[in-house]
C-alpha positions as CSV (number, residue, x, y, z in Angstrom):
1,X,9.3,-2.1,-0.2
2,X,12.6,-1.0,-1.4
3,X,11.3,-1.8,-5.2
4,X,8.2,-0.4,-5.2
5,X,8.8,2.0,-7.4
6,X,11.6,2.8,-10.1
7,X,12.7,4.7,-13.1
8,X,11.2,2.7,-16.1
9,X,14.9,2.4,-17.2
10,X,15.7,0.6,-14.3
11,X,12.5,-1.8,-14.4
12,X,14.5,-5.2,-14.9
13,X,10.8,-6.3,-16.4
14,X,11.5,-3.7,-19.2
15,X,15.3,-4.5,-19.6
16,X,14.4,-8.2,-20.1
17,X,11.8,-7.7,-23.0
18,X,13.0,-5.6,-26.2
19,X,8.9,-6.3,-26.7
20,X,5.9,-6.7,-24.9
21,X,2.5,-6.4,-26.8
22,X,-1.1,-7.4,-27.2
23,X,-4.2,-7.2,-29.2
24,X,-7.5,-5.3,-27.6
25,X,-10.2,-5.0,-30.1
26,X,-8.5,-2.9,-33.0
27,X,-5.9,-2.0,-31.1
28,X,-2.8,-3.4,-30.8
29,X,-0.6,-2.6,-27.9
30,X,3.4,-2.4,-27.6
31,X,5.9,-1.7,-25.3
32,X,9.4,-1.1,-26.9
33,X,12.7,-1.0,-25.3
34,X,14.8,2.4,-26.6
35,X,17.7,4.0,-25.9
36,X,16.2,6.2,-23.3
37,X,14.2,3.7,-21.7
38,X,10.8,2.2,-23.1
39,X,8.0,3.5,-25.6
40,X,4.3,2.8,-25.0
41,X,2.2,2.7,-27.9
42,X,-1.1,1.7,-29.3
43,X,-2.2,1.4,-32.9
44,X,-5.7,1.3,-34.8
45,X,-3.9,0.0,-38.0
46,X,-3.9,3.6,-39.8
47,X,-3.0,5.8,-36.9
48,X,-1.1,5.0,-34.0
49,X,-0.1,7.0,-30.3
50,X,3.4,6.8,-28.4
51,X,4.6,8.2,-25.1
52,X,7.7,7.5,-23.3
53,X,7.1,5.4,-20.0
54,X,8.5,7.5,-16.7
55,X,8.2,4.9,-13.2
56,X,7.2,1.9,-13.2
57,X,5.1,0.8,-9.6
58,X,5.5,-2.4,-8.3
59,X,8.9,-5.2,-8.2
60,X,6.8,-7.3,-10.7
61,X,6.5,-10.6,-7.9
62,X,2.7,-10.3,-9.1
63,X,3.0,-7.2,-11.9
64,X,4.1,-4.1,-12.9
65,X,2.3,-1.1,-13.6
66,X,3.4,1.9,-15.5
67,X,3.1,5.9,-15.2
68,X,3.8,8.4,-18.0
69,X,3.5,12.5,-17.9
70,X,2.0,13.9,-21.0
71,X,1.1,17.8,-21.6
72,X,2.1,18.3,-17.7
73,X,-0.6,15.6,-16.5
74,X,-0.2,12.1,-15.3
75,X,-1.1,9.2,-16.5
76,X,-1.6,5.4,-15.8
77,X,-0.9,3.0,-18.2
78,X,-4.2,1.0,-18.8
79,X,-2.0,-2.3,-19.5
80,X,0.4,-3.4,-16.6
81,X,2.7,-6.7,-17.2
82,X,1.7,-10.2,-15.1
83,X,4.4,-12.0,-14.0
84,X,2.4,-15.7,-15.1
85,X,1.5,-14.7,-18.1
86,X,4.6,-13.1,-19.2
87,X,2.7,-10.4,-20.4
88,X,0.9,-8.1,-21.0
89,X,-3.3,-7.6,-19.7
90,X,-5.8,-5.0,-18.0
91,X,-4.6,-2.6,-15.2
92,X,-5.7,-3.5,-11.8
93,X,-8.9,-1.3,-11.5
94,X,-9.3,-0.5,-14.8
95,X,-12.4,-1.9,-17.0
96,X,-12.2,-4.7,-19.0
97,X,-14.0,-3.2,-21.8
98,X,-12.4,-2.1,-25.4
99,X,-11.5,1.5,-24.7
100,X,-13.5,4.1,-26.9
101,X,-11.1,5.9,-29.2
102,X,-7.4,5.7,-30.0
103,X,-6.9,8.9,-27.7
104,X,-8.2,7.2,-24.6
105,X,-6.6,3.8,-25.4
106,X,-3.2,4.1,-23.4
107,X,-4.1,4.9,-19.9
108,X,-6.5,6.6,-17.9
109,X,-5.8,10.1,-16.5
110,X,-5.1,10.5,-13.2
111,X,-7.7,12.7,-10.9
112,X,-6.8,15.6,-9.0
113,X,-4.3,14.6,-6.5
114,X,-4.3,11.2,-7.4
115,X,-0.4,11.1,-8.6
116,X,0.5,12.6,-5.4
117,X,-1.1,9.5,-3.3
118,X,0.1,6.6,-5.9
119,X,3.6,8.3,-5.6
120,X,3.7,9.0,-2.1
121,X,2.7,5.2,-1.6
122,X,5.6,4.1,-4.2
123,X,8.3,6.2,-3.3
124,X,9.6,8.8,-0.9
125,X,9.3,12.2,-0.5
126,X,7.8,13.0,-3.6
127,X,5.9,15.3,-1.6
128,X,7.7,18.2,0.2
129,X,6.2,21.4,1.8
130,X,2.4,19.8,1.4
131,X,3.5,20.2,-2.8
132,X,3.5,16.9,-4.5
133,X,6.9,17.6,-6.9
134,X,8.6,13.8,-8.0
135,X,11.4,15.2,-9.4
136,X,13.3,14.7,-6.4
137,X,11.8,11.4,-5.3
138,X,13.6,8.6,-3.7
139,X,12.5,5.9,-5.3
140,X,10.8,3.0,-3.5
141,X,9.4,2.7,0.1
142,X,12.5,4.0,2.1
143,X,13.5,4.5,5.7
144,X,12.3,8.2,5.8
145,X,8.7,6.7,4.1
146,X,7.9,5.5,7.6
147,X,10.6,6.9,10.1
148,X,9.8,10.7,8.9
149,X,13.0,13.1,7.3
150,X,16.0,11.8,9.3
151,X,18.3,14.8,9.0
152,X,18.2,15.6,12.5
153,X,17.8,12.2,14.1
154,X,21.7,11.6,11.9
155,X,22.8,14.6,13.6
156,X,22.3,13.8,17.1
157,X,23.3,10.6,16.6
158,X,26.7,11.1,15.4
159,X,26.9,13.9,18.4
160,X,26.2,10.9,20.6
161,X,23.1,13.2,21.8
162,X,19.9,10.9,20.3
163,X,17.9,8.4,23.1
164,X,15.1,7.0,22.9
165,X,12.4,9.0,23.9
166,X,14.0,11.5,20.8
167,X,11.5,13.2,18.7
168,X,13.4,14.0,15.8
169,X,12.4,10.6,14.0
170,X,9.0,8.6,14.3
171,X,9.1,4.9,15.4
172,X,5.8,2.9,14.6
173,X,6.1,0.9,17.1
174,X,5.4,3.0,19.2
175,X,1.9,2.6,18.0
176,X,-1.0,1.1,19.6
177,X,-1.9,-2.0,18.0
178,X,-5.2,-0.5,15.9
179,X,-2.9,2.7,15.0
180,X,-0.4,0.4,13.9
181,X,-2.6,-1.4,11.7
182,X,-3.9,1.6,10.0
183,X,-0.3,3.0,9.8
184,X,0.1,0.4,7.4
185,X,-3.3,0.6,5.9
186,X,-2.6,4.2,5.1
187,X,-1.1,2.7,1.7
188,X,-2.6,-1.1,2.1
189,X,-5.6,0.0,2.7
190,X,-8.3,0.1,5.2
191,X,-11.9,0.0,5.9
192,X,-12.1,3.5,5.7
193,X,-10.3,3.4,1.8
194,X,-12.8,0.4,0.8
195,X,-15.7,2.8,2.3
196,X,-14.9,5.3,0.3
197,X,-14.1,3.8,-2.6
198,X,-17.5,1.8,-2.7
199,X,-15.6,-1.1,-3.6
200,X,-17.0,-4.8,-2.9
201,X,-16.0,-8.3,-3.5
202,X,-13.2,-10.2,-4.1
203,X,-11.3,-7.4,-5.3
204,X,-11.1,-6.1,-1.9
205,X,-9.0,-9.3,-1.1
206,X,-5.4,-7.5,-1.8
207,X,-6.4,-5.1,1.0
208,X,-4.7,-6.9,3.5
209,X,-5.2,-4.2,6.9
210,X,-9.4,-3.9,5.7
211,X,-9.5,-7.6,5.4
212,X,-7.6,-8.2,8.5
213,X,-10.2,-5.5,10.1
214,X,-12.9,-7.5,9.5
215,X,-11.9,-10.8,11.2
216,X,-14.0,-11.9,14.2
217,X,-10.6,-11.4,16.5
218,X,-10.4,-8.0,15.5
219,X,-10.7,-4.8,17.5
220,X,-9.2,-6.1,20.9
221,X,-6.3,-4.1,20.9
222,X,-3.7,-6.7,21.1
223,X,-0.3,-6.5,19.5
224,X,-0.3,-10.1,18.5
225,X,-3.1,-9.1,15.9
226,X,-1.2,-6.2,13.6
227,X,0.9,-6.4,10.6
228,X,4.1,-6.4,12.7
229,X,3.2,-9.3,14.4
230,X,4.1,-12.0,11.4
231,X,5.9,-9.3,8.5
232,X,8.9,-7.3,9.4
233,X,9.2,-4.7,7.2
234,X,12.6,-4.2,7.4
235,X,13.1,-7.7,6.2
236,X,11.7,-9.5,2.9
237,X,8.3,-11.1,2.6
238,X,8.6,-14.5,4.5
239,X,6.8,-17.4,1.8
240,X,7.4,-20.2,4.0
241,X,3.9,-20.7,5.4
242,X,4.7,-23.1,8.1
243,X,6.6,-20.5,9.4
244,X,3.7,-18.4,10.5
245,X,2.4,-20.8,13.0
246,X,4.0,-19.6,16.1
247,X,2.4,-16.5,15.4
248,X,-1.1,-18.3,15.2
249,X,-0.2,-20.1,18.3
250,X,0.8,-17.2,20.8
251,X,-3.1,-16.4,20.7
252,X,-4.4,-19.8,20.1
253,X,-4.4,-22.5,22.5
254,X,-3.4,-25.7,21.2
255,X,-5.3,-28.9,22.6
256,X,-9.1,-28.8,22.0
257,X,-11.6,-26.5,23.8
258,X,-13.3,-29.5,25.8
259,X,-10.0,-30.0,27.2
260,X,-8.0,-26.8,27.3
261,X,-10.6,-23.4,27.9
262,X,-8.8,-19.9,26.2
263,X,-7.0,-18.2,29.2
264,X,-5.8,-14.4,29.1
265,X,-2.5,-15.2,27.7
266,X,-3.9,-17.4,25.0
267,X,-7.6,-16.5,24.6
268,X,-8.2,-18.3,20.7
269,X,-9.9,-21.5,20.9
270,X,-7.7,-24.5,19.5
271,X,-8.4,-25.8,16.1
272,X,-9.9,-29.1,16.0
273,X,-7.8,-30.1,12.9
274,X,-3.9,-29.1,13.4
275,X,-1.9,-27.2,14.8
276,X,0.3,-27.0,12.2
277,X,0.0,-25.2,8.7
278,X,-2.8,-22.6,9.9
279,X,-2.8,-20.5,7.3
280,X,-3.8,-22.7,4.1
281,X,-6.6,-23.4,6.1
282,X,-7.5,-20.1,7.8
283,X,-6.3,-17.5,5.6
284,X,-6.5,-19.8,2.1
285,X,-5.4,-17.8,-0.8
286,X,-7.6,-16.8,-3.9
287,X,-7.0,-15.9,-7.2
288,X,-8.4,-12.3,-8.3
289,X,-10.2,-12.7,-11.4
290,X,-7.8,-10.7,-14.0
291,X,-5.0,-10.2,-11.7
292,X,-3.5,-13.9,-13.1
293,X,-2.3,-14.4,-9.6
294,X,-3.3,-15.7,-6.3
295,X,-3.1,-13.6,-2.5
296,X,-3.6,-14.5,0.8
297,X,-6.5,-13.8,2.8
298,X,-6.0,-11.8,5.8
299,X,-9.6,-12.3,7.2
300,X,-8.6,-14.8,9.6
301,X,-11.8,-17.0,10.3
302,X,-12.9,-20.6,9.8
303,X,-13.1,-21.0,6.1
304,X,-16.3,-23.5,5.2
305,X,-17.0,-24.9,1.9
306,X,-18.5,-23.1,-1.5
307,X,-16.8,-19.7,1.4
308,X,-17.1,-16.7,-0.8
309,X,-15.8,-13.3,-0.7
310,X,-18.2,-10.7,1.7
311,X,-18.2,-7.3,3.2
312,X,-18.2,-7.8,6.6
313,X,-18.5,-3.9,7.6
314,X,-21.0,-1.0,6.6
315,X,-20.2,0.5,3.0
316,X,-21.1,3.7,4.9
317,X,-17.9,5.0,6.9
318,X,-17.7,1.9,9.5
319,X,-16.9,2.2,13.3
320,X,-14.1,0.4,14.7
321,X,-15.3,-2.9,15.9
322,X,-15.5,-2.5,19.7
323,X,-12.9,0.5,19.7
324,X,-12.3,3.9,19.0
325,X,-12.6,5.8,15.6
326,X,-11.3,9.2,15.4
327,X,-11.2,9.9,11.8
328,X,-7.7,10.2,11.7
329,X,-6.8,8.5,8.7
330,X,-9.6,9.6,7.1
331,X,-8.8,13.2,7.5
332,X,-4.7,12.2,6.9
333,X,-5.1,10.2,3.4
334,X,-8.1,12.7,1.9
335,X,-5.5,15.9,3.1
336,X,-2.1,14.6,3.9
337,X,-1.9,11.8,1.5
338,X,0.2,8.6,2.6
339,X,3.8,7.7,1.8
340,X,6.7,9.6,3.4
341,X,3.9,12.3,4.9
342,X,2.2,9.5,7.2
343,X,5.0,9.3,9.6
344,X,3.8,12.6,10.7
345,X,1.3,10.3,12.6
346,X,1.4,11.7,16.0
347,X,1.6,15.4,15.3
348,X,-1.4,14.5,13.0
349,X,-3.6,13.0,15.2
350,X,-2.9,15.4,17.7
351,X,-4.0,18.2,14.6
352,X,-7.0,16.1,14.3
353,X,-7.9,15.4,18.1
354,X,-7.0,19.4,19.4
355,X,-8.9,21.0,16.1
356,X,-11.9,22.1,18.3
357,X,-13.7,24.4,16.6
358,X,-11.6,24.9,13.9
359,X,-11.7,22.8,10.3
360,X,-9.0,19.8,11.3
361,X,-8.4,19.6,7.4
362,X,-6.9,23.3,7.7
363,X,-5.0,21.9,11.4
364,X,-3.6,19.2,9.5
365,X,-2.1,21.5,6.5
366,X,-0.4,23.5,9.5
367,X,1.1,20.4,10.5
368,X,2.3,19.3,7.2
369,X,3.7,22.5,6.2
370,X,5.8,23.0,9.5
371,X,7.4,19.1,9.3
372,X,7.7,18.6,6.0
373,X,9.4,21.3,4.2
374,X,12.6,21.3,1.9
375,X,16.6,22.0,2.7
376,X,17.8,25.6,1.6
377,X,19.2,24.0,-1.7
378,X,15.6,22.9,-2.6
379,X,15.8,19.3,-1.8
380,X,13.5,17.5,0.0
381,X,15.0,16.7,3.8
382,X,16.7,13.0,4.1
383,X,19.4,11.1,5.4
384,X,22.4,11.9,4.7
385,X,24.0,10.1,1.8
386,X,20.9,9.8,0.4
């Protein structure tokens, strides 16, 4: 989380190739290592187009996109580099198709608040005083990007004045376990994001919280079902899969059903295979056509042969399978946006909830503007020795 985001002079991608470059159609695509960092260009053979690369979003563990400014507007590069292929190839979400003239060739524009949500999702506190401004960014997924501006919570802390039931920072897990889940979705993605996005398919795969959403187990409110439960997020992702099986088997039960019947504590039926190595079986991993790499599953669900990649909710906004929607992040990611803003969770929801007959959207502003606001010098509240 702490590299998901960095200056492109930083990117150790960049730093270990002088050159990266490829041939689309007529156009031939470089990325060139320079003094000041690294130069994007594309050429039709008589003319060509350069810009200077700014961040660069993602570690590069699967790939590693790019983000430039140009004429005051931001851009995404519309070639990101693939850790297996040592290379260069198509964007994630970006057509496959030749692109229509040399001007449109090296990224797609971003939409109206767009940067604000790919930033605030990569980094920390790009967005201060509800105005998105990444010049004074943190880069990468911090402690603030969850926890909330920590000024205060460092104060009474070194006065030996901060307990537990302190509001000055925001603990997640303090969350019920279908808020908790959507905590994280607010940048991984959730039912609500694929809904409104009108996206289907396989592509949907890399959307862990939505895909989790739709398993059968879902919905129950129990805290061995959330994100939590098998990644700690202070820590770095765990790839030994065998180690995920306790997790599997403080719901499951782990003799067969005509012998053992679910009971409160362990109400999953046993698997009549193992009881060892349950996710290569029940959350198989796929490879996402373009994406030159494979990810997990996170619909948890007995996988058959010739399975394929479904929807399993409405494309229209769906409800909460056998719980309780309240739009929250709905309203939060369309007005708020996620990243360092969305540990403003509970003075949100309460926005949301006690709107009554006023417009939650303008409730939620309120909210934002009176949390999230900058020190007297101009910079954007953090911990100290930040």
């Amino acid at each position: 989380m702490a590299h998901a985001s960095m200056a492109v002079a930083d990117s150790e991608i960049l730093r270990s190739h002088d050159r990266l470059e490829t041939q689309i159609g007529p156009y031939h695509y470089e990325i060139v290592r320079t003094p000041e960092g690294s130069a994007y260009s594309a050429s039709d053979g008589a003319k060509s187009v350069s810009v200077p690369l700014a961040w660069a979003f993602g570690i590069g563990e699967v790939g590693q996109t790019y983000v430039y400014e140009q004429d005051g507007k931001w851009y995404e590069s519309h070639l990101s580099y693939y850790k297996n292929i040592q290379g260069l190839d198509y964007s994630p979400g970006h057509q496959r198709t030749v692109p229509s003239s040399l001007g449109s060739a090296l990224g797609r524009l971003f939409e109206i608040g767009e940067p604000r949500l790919c930033f605030g999702c990569h980094s920390t506190a790009s967005t201060t005083s509800n105005q998105f401004d990444p010049s004074h960014l943190i880069s990468g997924v911090t402690c603030e990007a969850c926890h909330g501006p920590g000024a205060q919570h460092v104060e009474k802390m070194s006065l030996g004045v901060e307990n537990q039931k302190s509001k000055t920072i925001f603990n997640p897990r303090t969350l019920k376990p279908v808020d908790s889940v959507e905590f994280c979705g607010a940048c991984h993605r959730t039912a609500w994001d694929v809904a409104l996005a009108g996206s289907k398919g396989i592509f949907n795969l890399r959307f862990q919280p939505y895909r989790l959403e739709t398993s059968r187990c879902w919905g129950q409110g129990d805290a061995r079902l959330v994100c939590t439960a098998c990644h700690d997020p202070h820590e770095p992702l765990v790839r030994d899969l065998a180690s995920y099986d306790q997790r599997c088997l403080a719901c499951h039960t782990t003799t067969p059903a005509s012998k053992s019947m679910p009971t409160p504590d362990h109400p999953g039926a046993a698997c009549r295979v193992s009881t060892k190595d349950c996710v290569t079986c029940h959350m198989p991993k796929q490879e996402i056509p373009g994406m030159h790499a494979t990810f997990t599953d996170h619909r948890i669900r007995v996988v058959h042969k010739d399975d394929t990649i479904t929807e399993s909710v409405s494309p229209n906004f769906p409800a909460r399978p056998r719980g309780e929607r309240n739009g929250l992040f709905f309203a939060f990611c369309l007005v708020a946006g996620p990243g360092v803003d969305r540990a403003l969770l509970v003075q949100v929801k309460s926005a949301v909830l006690q709107g009554g007959g006023h417009n939650p959207f303008a409730e939620l502003k309120r909210v934002m503007d009176a949390h999230r606001h900058p020190t007297s010098e101009g910079e954007p509240q953090r911990i100290s020795g930040k």
